[in-house]
C-alpha positions as CSV (number, residue, x, y, z in Angstrom):
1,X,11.8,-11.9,34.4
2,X,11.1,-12.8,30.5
3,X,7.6,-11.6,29.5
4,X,4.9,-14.1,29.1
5,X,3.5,-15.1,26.2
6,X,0.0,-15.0,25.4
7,X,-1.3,-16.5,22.2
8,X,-4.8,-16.6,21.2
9,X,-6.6,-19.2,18.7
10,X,-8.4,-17.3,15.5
11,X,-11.2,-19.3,13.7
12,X,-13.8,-18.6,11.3
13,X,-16.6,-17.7,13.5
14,X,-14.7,-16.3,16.6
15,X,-16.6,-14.0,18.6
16,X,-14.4,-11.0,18.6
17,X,-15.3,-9.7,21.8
18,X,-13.9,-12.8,23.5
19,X,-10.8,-12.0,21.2
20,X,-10.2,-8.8,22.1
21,X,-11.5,-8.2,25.5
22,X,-8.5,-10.5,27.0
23,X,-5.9,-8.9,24.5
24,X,-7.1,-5.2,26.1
25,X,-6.3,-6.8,29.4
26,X,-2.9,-8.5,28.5
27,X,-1.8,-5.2,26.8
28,X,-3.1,-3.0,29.3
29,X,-0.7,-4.9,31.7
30,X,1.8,-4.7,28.9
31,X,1.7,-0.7,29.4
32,X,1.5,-0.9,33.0
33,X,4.6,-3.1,33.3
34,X,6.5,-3.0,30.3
35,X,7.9,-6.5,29.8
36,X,4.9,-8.2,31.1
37,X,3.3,-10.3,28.3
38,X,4.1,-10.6,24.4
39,X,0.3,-11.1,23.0
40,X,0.2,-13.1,19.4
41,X,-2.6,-14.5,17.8
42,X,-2.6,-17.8,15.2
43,X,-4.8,-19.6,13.4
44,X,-4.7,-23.0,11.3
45,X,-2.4,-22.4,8.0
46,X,-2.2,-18.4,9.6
47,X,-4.9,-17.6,7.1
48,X,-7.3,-14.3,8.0
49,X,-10.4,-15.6,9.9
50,X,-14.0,-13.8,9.7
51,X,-15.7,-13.0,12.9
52,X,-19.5,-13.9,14.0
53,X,-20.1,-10.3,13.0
54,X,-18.2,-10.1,10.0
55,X,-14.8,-8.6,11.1
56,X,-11.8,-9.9,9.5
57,X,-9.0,-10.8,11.4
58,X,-5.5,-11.1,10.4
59,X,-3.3,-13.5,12.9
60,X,0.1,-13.2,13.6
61,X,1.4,-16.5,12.9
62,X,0.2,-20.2,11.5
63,X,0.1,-22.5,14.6
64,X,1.5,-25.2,13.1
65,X,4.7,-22.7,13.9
66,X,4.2,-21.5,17.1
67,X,6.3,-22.3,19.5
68,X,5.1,-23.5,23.4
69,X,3.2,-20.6,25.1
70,X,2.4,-19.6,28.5
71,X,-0.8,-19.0,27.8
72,X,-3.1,-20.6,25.4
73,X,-6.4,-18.6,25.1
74,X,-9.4,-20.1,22.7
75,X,-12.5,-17.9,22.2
76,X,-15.8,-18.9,22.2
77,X,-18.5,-18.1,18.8
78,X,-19.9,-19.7,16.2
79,X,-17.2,-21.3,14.8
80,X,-17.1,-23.9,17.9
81,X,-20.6,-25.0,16.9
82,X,-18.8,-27.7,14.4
83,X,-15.2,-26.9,15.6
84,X,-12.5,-27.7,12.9
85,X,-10.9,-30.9,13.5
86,X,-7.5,-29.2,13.2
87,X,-7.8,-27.0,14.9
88,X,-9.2,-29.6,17.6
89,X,-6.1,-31.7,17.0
90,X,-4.1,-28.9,16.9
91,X,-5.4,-28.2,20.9
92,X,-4.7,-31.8,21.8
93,X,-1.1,-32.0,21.0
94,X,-0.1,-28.2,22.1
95,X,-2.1,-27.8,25.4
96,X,-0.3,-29.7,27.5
97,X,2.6,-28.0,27.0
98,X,1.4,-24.3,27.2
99,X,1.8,-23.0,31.0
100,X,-1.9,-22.4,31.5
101,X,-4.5,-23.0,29.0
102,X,-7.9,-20.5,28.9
103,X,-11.2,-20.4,27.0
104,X,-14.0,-18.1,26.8
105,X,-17.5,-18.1,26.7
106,X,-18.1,-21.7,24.2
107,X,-14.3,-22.2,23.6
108,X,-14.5,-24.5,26.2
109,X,-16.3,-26.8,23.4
110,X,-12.5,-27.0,21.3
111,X,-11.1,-27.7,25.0
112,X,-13.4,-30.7,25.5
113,X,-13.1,-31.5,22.3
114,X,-9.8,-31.7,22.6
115,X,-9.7,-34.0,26.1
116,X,-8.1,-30.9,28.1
117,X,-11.3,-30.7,30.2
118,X,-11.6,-34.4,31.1
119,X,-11.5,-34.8,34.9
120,X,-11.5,-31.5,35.3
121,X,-14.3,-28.9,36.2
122,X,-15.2,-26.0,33.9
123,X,-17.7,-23.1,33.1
124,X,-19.3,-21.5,29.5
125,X,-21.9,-19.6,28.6
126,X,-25.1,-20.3,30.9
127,X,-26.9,-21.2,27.7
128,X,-24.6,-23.7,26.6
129,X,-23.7,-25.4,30.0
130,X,-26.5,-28.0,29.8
131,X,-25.0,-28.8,26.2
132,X,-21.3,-29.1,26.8
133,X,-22.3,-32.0,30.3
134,X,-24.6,-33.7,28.0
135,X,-21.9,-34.1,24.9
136,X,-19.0,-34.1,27.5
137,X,-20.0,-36.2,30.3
138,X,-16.1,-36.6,31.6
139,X,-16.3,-33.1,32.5
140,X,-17.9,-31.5,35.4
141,X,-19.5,-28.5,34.1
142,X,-20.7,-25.7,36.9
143,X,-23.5,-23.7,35.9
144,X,-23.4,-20.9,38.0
145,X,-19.5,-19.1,38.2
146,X,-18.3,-16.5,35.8
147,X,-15.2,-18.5,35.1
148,X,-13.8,-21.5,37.4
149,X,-9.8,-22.6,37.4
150,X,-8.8,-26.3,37.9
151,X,-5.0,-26.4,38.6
152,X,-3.8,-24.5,35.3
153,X,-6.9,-24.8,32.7
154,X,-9.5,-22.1,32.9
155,X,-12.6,-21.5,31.6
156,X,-15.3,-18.9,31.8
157,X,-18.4,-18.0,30.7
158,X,-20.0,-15.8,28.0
159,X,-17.8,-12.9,26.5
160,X,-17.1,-10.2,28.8
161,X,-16.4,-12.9,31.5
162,X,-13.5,-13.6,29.3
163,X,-12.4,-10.0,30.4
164,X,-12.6,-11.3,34.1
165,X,-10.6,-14.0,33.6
166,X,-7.6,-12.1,32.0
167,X,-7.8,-9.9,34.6
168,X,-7.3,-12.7,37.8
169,X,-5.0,-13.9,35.5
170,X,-2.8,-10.7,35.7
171,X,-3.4,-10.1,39.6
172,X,-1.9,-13.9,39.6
173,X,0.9,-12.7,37.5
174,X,1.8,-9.4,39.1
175,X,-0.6,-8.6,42.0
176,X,-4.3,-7.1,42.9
177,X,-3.1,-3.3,42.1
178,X,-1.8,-3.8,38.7
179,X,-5.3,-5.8,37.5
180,X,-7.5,-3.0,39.4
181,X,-5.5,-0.5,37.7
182,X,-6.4,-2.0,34.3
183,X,-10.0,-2.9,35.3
184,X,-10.4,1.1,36.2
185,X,-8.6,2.2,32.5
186,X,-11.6,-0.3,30.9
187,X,-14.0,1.5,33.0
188,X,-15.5,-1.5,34.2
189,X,-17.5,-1.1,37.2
190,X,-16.5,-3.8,39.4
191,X,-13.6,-6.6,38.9
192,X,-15.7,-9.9,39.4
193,X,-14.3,-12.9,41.7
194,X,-14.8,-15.8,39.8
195,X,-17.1,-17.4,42.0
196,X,-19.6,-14.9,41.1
197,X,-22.5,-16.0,39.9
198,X,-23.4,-15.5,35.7
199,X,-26.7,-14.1,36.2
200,X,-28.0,-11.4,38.7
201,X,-31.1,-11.6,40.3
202,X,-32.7,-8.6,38.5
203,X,-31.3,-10.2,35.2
204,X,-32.1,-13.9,36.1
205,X,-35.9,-13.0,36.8
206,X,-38.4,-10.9,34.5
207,X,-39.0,-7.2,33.9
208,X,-42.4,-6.3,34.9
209,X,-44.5,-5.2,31.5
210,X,-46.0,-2.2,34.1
211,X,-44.6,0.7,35.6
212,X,-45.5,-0.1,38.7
213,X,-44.6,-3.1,39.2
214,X,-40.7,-1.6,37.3
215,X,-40.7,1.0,40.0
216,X,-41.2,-1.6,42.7
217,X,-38.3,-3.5,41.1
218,X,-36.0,-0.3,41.0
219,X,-37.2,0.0,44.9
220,X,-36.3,-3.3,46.1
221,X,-32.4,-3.0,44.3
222,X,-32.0,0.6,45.6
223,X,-33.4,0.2,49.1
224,X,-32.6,-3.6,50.0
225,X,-32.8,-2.3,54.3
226,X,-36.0,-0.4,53.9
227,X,-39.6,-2.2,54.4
228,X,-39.8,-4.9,52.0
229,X,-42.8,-6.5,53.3
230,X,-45.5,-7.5,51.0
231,X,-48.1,-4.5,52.3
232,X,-45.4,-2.3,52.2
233,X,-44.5,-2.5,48.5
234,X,-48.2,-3.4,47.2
235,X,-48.6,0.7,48.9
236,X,-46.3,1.7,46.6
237,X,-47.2,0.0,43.6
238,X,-51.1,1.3,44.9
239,X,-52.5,-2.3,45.0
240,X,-53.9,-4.6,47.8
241,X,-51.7,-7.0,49.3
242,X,-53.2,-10.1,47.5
243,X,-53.3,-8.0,44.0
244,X,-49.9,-7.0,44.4
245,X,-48.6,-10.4,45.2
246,X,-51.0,-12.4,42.3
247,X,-49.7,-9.5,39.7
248,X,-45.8,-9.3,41.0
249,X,-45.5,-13.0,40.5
250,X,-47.2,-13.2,37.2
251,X,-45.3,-10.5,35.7
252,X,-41.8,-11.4,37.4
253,X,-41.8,-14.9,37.7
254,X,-41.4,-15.3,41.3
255,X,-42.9,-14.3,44.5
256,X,-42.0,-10.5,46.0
257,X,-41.1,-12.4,49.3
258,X,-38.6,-14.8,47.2
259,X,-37.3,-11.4,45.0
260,X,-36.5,-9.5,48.0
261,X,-34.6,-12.1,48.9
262,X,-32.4,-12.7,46.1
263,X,-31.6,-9.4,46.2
264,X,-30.9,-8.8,49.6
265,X,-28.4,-12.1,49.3
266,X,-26.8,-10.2,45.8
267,X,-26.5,-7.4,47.2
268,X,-24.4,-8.6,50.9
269,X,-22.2,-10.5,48.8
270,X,-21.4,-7.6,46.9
271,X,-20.5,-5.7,49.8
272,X,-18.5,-8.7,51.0
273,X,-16.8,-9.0,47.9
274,X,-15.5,-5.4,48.3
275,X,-14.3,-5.3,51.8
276,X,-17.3,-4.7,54.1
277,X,-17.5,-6.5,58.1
278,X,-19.9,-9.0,58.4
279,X,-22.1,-7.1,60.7
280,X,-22.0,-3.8,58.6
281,X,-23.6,-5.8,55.3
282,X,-25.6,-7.4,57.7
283,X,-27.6,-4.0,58.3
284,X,-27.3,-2.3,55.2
285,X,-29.1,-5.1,53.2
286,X,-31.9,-5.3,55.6
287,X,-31.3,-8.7,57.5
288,X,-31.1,-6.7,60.9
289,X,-29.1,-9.2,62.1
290,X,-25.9,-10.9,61.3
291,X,-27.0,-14.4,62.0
292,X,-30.3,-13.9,60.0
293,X,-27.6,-13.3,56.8
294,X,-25.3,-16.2,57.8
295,X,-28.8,-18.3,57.8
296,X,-29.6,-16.9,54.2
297,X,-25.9,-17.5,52.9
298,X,-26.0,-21.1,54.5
299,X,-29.4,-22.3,52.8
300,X,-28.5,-20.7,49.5
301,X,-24.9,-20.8,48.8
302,X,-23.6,-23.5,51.8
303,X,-21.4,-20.9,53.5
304,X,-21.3,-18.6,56.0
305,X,-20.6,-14.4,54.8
306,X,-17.1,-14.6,56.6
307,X,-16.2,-18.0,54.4
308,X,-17.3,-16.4,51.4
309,X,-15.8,-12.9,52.4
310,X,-12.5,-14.7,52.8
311,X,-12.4,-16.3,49.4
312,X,-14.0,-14.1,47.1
313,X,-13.1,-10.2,48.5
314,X,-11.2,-8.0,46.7
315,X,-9.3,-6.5,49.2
């Protein structure tokens, strides 16, 4: 089988993490199965581009030269913020003919820009999702996934999501072993399913500004089966009840009740995601019950844990 080739756009403002964390993954599988992928990168005219952070980059090739690829990749950055009109031209005539075409983080701005969004649904950066539906109405933007694949465009959302990506791109390519095999040389601690949401709940809400309320926090994600109640954790943050709850809220930016919550949902599908029986997640994030969880994934995602365990594990 002929290696595929992999070629990723180079601007002036590229953000070189979403440059370099898919060409990691793409030459990781390179090692791993010699043959795999030949990785280039281009840029309009093949002059050197200068990162958001400074870095020069030198490209491989002009793109006015390159020939049909099997995988287009275009980063997000700064340099999308205006987004060269060649470069935008450049997309419109040679995406359709690449195999499979990819951005990261706010490259999905030169995609739109470029028509090979319309109809379709996509992802960026949760900061920028309102922005690309408002400018890009053909395009049905999701909010919440870390990347999201209609037929053979992808998109994904900020940065190292762009790692994620690459990766369910290679376990499409050569199978689930291979791309855990290069998500454990990266030393990254889980391989994400794409339908994973962008934000977790402990990064989605607030840090409390006291210790503790923090060591409540640190509580609830370590101990998601113990007692959650509201007396139990205003005991160990040494507050009433009704100072706990008026404090908790104020300095989190949602309830406890609501909190626990969330991370008692996070927490099952993570188990879910890696393998664990319904029953078994069940009890070990405190929902006692199997039906009480299938009630929490039906009012918050609109699925039951063995849907969701069927699309989205890992194993």
């Amino acid at each position: 089988m002929a290696a595929k080739r992999v070629l990723v756009v180079l601007f002036d403002g590229v953000q070189s993490l979403d440059v370099t964390g898919p060409v990691e993954v793409f030459a990781g599988a390179e090692t791993a199965r010699p043959g795999s992928y030949t990785i280039h990168t281009g840029s309009i005219g093949g002059v050197m581009v200068r990162t958001s952070s400074g870095l020069r980059l030198h490209p491989d090739l002009d793109l006015a030269g390159a020939d049909p690829t099997d995988l287009l990749i275009v980063p997000g950055g700064a340099g999308t913020r205006t987004g060269d009109p060649r470069l935008v031209d450049w997309l419109r005539t040679a995406g359709p003919g690449a195999g499979r075409v990819a951005s990261v983080c706010t490259g999905a701005f030169l995609l739109a820009g470029a028509g090979l969004l319309d109809g379709r649904r996509a992802t960026t950066h949760w900061r920028y999702t309102n922005t690309l539906a408002r400018r890009f109405p053909q395009v049905t933007v999701d909010t919440e996934p870390i990347f999201v694949r209609d037929g053979d465009v992808w998109t994904s959302a900020g940065v190292t999501a762009g790692i994620d990506l690459a990766l369910a791109v290679v376990e499409e390519d050569h199978g689930r072993d291979v791309a855990l095999e290069i998500a454990r040389h990266l030393v990254m601690f889980v391989r994400r399913p794409g339908g994973q949401r962008q934000f977790s709940a402990q990064l989605e809400a607030q840090v409390a500004s006291r210790d503790p309320l923090r060591e409540v926090q640190r509580h609830i994600a370590e101990h998601p089966s113990g007692d959650l109640t509201v007396d139990a954790l205003a005991r160990l943050a040494n507050l009433s009840p009704r100072q706990f709850s008026r404090a908790f809220a104020a300095e989190v930016g949602t309830p406890p009740g609501r909190y626990v919550d969330r991370v008692r949902l996070e927490t099952a599908r993570r188990h879910l995601e890696d393998g664990a029986f319904v029953e078994d997640a069940a009890r070990a994030c405190g929902y006692g019950t199997s039906e009480a969880m299938r009630r929490a994934f039906i009012r918050t995602l609109g699925v039951t844990p063995t849907d969701y365990k069927e699309r989205f594990s890992c194993r």
